[in-house]
mmJSON file of the N, C-alpha and C atoms, coordinates in Angstrom:
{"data_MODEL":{"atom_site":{
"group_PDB":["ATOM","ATOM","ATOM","ATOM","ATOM","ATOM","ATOM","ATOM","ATOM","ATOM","ATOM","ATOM","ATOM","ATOM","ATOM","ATOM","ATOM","ATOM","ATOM","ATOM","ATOM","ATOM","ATOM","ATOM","ATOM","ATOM","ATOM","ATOM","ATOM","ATOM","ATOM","ATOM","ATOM","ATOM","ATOM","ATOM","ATOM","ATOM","ATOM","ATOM","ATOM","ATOM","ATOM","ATOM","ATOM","ATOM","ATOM","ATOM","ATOM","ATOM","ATOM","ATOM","ATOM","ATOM","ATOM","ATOM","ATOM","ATOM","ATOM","ATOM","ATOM","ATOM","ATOM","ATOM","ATOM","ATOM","ATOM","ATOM","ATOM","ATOM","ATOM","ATOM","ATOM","ATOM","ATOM","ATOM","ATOM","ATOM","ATOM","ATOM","ATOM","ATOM","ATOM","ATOM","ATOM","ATOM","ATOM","ATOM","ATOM","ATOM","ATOM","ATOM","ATOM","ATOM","ATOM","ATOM","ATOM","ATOM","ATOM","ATOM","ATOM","ATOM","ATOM","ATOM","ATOM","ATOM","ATOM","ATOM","ATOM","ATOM","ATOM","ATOM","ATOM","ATOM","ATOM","ATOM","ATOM","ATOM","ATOM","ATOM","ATOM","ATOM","ATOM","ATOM","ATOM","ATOM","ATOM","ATOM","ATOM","ATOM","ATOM","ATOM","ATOM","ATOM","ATOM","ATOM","ATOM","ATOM","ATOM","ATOM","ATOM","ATOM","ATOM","ATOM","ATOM","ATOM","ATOM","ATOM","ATOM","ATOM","ATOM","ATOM","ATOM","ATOM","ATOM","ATOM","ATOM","ATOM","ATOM","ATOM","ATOM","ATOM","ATOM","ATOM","ATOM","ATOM","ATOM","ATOM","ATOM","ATOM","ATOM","ATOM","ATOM","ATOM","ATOM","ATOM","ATOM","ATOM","ATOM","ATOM","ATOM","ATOM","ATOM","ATOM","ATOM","ATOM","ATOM","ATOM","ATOM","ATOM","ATOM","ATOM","ATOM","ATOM","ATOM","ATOM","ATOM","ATOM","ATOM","ATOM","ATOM","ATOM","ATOM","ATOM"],
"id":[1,2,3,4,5,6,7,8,9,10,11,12,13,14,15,16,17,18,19,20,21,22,23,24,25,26,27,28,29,30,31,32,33,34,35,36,37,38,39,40,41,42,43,44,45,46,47,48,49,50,51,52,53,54,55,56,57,58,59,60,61,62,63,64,65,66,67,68,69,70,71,72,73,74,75,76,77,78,79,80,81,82,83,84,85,86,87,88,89,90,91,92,93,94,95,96,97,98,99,100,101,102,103,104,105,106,107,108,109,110,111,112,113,114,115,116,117,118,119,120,121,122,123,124,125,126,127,128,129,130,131,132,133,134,135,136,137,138,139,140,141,142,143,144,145,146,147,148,149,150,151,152,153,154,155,156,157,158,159,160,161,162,163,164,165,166,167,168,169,170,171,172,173,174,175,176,177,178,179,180,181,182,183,184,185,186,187,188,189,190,191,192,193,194,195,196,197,198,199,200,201,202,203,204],
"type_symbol":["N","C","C","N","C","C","N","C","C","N","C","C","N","C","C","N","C","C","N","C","C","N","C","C","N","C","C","N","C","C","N","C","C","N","C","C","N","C","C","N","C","C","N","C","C","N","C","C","N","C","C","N","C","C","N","C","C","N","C","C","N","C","C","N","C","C","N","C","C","N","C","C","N","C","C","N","C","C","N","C","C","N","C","C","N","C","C","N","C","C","N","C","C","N","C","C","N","C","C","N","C","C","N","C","C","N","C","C","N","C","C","N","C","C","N","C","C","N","C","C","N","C","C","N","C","C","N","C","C","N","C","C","N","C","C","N","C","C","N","C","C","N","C","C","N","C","C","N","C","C","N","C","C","N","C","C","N","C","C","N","C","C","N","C","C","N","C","C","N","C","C","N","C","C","N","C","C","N","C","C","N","C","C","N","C","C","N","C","C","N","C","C","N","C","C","N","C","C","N","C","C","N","C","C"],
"label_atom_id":["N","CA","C","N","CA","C","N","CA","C","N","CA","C","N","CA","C","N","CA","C","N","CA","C","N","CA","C","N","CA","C","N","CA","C","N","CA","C","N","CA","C","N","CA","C","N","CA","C","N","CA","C","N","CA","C","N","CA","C","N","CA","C","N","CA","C","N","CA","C","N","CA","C","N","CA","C","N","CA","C","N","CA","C","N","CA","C","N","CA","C","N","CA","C","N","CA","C","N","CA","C","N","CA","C","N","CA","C","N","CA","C","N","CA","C","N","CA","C","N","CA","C","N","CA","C","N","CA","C","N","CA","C","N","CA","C","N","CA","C","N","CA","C","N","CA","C","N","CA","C","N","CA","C","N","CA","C","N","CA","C","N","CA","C","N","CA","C","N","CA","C","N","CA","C","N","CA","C","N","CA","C","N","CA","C","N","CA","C","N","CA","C","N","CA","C","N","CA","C","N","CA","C","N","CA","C","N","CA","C","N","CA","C","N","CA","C","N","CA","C","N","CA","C","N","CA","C","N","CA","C","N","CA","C","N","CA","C"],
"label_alt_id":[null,null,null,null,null,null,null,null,null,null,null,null,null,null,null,null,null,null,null,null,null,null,null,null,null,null,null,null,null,null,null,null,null,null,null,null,null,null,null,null,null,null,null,null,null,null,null,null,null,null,null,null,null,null,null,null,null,null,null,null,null,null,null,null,null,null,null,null,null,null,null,null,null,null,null,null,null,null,null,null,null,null,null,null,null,null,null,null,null,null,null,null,null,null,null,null,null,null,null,null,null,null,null,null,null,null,null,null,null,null,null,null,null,null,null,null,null,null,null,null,null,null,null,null,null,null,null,null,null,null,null,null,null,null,null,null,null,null,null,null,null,null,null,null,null,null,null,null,null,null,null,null,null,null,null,null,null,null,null,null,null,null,null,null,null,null,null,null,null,null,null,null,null,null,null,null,null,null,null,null,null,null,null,null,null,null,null,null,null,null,null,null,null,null,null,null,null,null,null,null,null,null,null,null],
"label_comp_id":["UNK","UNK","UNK","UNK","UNK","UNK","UNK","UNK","UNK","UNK","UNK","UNK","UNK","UNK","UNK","UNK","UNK","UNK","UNK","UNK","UNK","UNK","UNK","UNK","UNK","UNK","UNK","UNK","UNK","UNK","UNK","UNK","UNK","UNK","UNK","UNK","UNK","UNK","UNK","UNK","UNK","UNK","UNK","UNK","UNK","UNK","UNK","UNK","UNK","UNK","UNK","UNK","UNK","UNK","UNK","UNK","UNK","UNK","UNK","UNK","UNK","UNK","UNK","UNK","UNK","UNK","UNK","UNK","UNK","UNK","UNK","UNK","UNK","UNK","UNK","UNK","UNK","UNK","UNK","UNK","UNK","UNK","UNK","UNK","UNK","UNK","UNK","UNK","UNK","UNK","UNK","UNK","UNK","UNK","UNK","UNK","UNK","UNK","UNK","UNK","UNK","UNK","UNK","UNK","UNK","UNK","UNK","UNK","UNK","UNK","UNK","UNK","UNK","UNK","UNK","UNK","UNK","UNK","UNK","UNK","UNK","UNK","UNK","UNK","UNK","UNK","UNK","UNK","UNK","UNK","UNK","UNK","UNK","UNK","UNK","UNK","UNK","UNK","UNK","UNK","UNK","UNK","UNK","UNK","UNK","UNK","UNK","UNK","UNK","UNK","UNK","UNK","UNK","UNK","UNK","UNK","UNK","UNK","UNK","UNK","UNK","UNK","UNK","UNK","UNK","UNK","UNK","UNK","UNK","UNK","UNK","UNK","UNK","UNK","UNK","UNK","UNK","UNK","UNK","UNK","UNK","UNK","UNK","UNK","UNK","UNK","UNK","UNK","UNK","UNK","UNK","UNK","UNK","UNK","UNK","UNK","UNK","UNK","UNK","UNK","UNK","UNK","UNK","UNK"],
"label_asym_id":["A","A","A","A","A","A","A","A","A","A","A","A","A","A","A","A","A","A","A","A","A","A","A","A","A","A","A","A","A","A","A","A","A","A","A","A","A","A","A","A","A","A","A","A","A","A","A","A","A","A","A","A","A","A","A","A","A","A","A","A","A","A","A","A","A","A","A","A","A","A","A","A","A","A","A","A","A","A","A","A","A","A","A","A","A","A","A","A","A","A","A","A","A","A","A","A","A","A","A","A","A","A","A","A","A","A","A","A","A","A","A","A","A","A","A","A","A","A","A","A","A","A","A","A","A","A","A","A","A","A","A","A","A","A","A","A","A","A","A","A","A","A","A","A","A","A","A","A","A","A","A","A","A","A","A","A","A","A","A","A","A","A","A","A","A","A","A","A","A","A","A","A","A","A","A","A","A","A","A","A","A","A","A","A","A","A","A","A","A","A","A","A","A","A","A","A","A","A","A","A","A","A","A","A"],
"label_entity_id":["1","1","1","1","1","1","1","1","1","1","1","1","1","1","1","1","1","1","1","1","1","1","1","1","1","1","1","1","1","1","1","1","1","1","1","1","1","1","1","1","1","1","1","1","1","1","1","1","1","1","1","1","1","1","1","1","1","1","1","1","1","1","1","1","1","1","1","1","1","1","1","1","1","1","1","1","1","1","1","1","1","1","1","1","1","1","1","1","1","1","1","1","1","1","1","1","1","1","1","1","1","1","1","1","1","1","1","1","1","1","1","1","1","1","1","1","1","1","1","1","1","1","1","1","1","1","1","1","1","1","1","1","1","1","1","1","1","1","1","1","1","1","1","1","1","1","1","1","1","1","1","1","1","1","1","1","1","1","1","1","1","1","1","1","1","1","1","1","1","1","1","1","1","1","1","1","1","1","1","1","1","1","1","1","1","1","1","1","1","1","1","1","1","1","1","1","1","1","1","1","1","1","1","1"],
"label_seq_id":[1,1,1,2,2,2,3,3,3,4,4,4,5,5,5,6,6,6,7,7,7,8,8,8,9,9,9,10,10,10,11,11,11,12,12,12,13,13,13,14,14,14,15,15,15,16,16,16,17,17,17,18,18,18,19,19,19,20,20,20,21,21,21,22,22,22,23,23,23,24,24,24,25,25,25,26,26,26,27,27,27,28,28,28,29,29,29,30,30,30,31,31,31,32,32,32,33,33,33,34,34,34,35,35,35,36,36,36,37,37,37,38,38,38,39,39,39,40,40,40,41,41,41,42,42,42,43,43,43,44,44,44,45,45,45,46,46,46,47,47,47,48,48,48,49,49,49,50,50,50,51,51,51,52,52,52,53,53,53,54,54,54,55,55,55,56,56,56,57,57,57,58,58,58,59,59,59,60,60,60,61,61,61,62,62,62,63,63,63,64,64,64,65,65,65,66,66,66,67,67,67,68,68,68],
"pdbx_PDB_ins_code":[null,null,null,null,null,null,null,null,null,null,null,null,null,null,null,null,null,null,null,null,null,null,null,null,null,null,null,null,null,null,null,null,null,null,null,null,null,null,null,null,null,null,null,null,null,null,null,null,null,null,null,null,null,null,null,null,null,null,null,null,null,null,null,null,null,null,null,null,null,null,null,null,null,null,null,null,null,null,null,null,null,null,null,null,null,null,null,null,null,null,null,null,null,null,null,null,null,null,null,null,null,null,null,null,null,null,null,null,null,null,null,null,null,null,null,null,null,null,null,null,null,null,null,null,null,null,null,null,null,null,null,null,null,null,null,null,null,null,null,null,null,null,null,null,null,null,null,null,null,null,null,null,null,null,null,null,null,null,null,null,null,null,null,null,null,null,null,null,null,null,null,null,null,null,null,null,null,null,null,null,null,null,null,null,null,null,null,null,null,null,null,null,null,null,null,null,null,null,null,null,null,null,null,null],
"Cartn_x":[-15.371,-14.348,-14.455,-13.494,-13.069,-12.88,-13.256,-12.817,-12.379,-11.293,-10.262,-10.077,-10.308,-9.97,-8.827,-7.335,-6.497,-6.3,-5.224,-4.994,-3.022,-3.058,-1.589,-0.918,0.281,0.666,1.952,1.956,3.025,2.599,1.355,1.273,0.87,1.074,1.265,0.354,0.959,0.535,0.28,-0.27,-0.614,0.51,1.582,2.712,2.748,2.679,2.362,1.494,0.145,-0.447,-0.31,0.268,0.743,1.778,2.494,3.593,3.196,2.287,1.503,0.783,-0.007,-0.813,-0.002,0.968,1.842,2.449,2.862,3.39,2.279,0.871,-0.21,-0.074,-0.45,-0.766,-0.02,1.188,1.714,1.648,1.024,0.457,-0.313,-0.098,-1.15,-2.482,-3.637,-4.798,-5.308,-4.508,-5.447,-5.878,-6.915,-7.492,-7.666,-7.943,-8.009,-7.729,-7.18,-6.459,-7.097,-7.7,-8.256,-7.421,-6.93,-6.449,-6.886,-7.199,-7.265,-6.405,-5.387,-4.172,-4.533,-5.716,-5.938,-6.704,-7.33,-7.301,-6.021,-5.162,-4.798,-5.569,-7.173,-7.527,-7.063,-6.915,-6.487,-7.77,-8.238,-8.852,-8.832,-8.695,-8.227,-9.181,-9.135,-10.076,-9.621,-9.964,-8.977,-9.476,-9.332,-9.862,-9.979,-9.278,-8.814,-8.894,-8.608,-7.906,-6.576,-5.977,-4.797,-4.145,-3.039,-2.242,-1.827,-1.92,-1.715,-0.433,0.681,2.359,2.68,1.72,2.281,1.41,0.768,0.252,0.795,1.651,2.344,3.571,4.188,5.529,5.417,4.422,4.396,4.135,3.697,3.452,5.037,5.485,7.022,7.812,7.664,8.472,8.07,6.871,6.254,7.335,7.693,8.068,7.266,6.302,4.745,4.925,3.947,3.618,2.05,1.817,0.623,-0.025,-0.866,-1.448,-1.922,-1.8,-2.571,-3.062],
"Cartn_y":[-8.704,-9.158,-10.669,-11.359,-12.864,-13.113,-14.029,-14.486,-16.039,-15.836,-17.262,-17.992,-19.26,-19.774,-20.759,-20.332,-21.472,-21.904,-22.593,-23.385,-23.451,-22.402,-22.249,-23.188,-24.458,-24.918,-24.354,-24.157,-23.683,-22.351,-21.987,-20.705,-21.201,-20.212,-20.697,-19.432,-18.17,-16.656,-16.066,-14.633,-13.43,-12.969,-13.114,-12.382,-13.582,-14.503,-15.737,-14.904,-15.15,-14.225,-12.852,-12.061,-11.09,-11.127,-11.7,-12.165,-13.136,-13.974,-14.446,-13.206,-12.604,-11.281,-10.239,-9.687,-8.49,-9.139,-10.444,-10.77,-11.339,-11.828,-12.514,-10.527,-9.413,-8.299,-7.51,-7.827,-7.046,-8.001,-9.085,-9.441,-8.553,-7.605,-6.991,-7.589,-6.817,-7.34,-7.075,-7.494,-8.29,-6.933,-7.273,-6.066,-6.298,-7.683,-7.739,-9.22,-9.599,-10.857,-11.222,-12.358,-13.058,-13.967,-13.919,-15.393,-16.414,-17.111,-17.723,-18.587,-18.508,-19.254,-20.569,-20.46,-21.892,-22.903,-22.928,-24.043,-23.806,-22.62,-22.255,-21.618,-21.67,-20.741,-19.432,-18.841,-17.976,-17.901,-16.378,-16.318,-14.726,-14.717,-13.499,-13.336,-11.617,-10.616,-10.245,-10.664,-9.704,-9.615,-8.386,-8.007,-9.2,-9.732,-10.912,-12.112,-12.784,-14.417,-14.489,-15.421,-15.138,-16.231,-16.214,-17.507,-18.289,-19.396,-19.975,-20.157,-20.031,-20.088,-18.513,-17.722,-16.477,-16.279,-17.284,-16.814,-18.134,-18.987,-20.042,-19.571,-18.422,-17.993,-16.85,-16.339,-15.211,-15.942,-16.782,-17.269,-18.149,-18.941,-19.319,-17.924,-17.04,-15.864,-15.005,-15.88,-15.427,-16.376,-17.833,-18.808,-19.819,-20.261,-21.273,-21.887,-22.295,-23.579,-23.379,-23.57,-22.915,-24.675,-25.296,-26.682,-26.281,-27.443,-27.544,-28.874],
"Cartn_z":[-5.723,-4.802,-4.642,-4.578,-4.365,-2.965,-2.61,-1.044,-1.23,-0.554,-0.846,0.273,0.801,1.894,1.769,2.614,2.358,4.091,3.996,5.624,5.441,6.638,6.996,7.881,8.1,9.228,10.116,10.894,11.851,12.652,12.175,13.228,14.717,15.733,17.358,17.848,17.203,18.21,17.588,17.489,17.271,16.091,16.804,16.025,14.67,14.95,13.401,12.904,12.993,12.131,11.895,12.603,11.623,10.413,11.099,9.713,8.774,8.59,7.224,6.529,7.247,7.223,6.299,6.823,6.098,4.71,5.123,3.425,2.067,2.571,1.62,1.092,2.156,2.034,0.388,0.514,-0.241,-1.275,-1.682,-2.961,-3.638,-5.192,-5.917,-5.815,-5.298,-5.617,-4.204,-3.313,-2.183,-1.428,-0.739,-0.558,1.431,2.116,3.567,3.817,4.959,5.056,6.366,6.669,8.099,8.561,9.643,10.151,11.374,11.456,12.609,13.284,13.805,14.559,14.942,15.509,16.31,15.285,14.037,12.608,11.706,11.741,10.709,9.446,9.887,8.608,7.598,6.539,6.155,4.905,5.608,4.437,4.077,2.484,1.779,0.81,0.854,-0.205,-0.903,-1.824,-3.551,-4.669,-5.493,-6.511,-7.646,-7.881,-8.925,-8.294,-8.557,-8.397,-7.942,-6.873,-6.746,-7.443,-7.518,-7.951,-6.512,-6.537,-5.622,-5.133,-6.209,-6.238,-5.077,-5.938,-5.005,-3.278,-3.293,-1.727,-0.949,-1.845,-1.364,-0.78,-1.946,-1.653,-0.775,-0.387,0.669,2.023,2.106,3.2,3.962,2.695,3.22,3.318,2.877,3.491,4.454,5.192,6.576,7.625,6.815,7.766,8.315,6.939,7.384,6.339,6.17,4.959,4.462,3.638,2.636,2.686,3.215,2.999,1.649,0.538,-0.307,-1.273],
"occupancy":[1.0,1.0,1.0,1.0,1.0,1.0,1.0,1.0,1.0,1.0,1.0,1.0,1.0,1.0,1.0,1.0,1.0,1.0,1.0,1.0,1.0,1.0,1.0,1.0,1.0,1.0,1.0,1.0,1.0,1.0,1.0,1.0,1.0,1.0,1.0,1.0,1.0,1.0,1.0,1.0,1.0,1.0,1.0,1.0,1.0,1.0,1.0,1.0,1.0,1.0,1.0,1.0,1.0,1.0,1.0,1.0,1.0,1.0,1.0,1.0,1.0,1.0,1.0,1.0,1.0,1.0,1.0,1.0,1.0,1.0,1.0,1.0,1.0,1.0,1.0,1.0,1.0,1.0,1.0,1.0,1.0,1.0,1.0,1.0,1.0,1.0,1.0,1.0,1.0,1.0,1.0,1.0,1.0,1.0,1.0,1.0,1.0,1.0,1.0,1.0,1.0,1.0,1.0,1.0,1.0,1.0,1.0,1.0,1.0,1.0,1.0,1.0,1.0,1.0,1.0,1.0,1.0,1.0,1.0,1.0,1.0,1.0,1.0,1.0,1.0,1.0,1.0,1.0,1.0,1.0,1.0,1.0,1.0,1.0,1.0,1.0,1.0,1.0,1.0,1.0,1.0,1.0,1.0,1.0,1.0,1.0,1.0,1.0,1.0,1.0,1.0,1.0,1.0,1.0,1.0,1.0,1.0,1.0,1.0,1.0,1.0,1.0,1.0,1.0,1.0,1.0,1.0,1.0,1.0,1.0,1.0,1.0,1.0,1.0,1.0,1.0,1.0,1.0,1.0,1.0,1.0,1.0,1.0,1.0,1.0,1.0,1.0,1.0,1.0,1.0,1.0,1.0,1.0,1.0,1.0,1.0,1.0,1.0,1.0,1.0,1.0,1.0,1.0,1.0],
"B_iso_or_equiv":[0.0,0.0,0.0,0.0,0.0,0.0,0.0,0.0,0.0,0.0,0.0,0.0,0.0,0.0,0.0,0.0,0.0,0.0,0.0,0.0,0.0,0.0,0.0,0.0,0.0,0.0,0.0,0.0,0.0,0.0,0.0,0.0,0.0,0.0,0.0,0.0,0.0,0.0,0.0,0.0,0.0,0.0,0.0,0.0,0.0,0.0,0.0,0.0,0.0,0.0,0.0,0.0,0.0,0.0,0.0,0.0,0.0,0.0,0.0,0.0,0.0,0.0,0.0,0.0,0.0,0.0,0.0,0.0,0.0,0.0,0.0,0.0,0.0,0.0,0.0,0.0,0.0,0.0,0.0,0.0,0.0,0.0,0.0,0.0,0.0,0.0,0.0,0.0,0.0,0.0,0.0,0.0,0.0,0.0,0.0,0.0,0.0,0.0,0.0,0.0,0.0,0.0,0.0,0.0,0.0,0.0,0.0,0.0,0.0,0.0,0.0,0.0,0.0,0.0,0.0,0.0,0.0,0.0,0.0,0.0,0.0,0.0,0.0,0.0,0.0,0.0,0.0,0.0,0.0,0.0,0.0,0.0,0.0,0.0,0.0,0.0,0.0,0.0,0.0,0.0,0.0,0.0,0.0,0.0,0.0,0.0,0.0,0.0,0.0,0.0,0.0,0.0,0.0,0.0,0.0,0.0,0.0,0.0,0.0,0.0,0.0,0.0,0.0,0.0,0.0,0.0,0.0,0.0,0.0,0.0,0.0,0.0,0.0,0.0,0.0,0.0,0.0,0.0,0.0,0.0,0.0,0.0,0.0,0.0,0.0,0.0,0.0,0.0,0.0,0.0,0.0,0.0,0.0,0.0,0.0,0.0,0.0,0.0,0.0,0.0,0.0,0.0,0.0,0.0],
"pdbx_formal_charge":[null,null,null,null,null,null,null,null,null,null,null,null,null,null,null,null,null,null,null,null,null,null,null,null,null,null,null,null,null,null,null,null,null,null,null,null,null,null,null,null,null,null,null,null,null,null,null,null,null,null,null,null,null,null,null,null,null,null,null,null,null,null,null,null,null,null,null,null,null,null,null,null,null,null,null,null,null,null,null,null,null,null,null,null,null,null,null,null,null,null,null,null,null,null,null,null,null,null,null,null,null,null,null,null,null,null,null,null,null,null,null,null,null,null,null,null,null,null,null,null,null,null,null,null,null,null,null,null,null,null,null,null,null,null,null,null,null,null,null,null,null,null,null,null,null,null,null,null,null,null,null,null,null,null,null,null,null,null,null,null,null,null,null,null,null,null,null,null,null,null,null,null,null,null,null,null,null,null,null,null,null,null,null,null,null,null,null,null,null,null,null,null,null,null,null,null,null,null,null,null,null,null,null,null],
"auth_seq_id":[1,1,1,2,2,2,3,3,3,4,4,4,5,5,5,6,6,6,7,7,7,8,8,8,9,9,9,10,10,10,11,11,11,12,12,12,13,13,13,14,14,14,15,15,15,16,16,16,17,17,17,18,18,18,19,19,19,20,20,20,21,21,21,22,22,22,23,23,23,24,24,24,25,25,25,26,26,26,27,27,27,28,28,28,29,29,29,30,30,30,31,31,31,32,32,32,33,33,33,34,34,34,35,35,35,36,36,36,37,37,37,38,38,38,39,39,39,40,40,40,41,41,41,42,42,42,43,43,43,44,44,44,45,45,45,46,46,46,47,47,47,48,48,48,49,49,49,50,50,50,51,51,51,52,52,52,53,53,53,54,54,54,55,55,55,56,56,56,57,57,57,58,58,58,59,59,59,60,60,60,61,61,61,62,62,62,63,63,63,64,64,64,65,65,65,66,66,66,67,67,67,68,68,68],
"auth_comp_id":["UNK","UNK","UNK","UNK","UNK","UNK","UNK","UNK","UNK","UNK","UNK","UNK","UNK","UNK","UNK","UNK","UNK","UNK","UNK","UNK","UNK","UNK","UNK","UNK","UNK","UNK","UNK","UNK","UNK","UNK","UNK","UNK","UNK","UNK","UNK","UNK","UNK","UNK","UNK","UNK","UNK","UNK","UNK","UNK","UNK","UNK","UNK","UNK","UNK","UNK","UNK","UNK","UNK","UNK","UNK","UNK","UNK","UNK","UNK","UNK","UNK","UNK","UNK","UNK","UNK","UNK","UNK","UNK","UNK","UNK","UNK","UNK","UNK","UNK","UNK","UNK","UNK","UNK","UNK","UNK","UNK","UNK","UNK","UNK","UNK","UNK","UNK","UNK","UNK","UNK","UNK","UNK","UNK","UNK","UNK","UNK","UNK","UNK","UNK","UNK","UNK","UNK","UNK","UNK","UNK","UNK","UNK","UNK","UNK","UNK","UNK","UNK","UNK","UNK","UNK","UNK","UNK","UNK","UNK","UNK","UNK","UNK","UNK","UNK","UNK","UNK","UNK","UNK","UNK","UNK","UNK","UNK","UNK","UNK","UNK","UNK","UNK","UNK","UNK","UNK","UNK","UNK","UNK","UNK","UNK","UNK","UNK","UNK","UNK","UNK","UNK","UNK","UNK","UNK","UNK","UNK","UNK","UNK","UNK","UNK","UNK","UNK","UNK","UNK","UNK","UNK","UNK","UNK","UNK","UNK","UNK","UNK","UNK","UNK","UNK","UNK","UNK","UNK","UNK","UNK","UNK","UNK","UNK","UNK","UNK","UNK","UNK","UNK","UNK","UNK","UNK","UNK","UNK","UNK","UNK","UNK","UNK","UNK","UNK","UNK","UNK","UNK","UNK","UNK"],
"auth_asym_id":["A","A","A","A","A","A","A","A","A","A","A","A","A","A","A","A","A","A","A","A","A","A","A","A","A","A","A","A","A","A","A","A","A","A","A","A","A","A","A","A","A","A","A","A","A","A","A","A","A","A","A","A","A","A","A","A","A","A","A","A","A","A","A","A","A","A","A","A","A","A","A","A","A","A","A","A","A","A","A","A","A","A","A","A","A","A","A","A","A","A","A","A","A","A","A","A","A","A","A","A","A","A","A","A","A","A","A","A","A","A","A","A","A","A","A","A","A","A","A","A","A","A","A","A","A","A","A","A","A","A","A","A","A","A","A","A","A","A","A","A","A","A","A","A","A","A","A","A","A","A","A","A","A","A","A","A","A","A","A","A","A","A","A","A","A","A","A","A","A","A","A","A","A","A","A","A","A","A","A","A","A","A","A","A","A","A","A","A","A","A","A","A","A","A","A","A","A","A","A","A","A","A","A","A"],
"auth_atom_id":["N","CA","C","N","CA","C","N","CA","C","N","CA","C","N","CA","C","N","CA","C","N","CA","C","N","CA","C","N","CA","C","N","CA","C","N","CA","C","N","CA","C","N","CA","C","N","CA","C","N","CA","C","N","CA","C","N","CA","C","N","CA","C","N","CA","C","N","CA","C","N","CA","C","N","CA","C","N","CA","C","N","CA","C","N","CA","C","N","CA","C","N","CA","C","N","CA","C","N","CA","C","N","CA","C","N","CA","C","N","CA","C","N","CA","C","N","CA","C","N","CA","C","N","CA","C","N","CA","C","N","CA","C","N","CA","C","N","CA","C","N","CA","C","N","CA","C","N","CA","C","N","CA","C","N","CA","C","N","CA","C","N","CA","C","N","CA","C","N","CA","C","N","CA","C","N","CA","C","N","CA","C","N","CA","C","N","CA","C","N","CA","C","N","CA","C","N","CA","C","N","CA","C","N","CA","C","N","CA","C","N","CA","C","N","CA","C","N","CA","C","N","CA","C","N","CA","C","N","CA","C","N","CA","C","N","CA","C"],
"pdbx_PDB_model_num":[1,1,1,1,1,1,1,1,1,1,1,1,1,1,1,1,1,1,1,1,1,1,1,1,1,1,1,1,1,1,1,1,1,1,1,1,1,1,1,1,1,1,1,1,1,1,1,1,1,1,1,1,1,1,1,1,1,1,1,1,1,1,1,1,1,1,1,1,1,1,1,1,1,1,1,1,1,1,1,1,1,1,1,1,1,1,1,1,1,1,1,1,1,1,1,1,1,1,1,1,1,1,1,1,1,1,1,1,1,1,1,1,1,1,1,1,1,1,1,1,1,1,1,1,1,1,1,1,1,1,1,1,1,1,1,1,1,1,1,1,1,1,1,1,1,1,1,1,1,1,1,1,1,1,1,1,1,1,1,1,1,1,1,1,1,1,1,1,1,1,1,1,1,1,1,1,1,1,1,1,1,1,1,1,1,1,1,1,1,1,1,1,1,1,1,1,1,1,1,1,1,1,1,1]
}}}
């Protein structure tokens, strides 16, 4: 298992991190998703490697921004 640390901007609440949460989720691979609201930390478990395009584009279809 891989553990990935990225940094999300715009989350505020609970409900932010769920909605980064449910969409990194339904990326193939990933297996458990952490967030912390108050750094923006995001850190993800997954079988593979992720691509960074796709946990970029799940996260703008949370309604955030993927720092990178």
């Amino acid at each position: 298992m891989i553990t990935t640390d990225y940094t999300v901007e715009g989350m505020t609440c609970g409900h932010c991190a769920q909605a980064v949460t449910t969409e990194i989720k339904k990326i193939e691979g990933v297996n458990d998703v952490r967030v912390t609201v108050e750094t923006g930390a995001v850190q993800v478990d997954s079988a593979d490697a992720l691509s960074a395009d796709a946990v970029a584009a799940a996260v703008d279809e949370a309604g955030y921004t993927l720092v990178r």
